[in-house]
C-alpha positions in Angstrom: 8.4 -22.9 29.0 8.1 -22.0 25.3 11.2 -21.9 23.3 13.1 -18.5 21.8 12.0 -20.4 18.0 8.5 -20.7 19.1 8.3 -17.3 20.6 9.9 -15.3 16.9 7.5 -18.1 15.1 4.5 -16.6 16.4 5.0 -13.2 16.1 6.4 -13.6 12.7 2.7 -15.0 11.9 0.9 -12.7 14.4 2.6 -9.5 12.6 2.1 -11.0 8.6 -1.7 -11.0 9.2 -1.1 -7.5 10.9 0.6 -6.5 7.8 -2.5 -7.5 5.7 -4.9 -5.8 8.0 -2.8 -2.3 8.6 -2.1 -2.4 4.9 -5.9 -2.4 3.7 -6.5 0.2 7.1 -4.1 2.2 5.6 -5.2 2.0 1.9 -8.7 3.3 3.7 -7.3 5.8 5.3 -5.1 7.2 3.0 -6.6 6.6 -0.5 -3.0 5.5 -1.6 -1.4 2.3 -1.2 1.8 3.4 -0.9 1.5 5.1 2.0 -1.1 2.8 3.6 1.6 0.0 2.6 4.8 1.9 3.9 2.8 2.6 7.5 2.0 -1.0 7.7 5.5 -2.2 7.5 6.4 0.5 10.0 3.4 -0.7 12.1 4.8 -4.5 11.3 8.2 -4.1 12.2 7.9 -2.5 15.4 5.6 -4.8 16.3 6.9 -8.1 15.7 10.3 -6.8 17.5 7.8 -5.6 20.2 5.8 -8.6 20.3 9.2 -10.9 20.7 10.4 -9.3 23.6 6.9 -9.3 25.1 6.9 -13.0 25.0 10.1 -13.4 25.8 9.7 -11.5 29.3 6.4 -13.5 30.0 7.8 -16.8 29.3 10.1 -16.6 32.4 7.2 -15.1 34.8 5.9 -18.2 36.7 3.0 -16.6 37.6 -0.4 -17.8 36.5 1.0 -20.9 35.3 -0.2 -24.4 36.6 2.2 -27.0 37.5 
């Protein structure tokens, strides 16, 4: 079982090379890093709080899991 600390660990590192990604997406996208930056942090914080529940949900399904 992985613990709640793991769990926020990796999506806090998962989502801060999101950031980086959506923010250079959106820079693309957009022409202005402004917005590009303010839909990445949108994109970010969603996702991480997404990402934390998603984990946390999975970690107490026993299926798929040996031993």
């Amino acid at each position: 079982m992985e613990t709640r600390r793991r769990s926020v660990v990796k999506a806090i590192v998962w989502n801060a090379m999101g950031l980086v990604v959506m923010t250079i997406v959106g820079l693309i996208a957009t022409g202005s890093a402004a917005v590009g930056g303010a839909v990445a942090v949108v994109n970010t914080a969603v996702g991480l709080t997404m990402y934390v529940f998603y984990e946390r949900v999975w970690a107490n399904i026993s299926w798929g899991r040996n031993g």
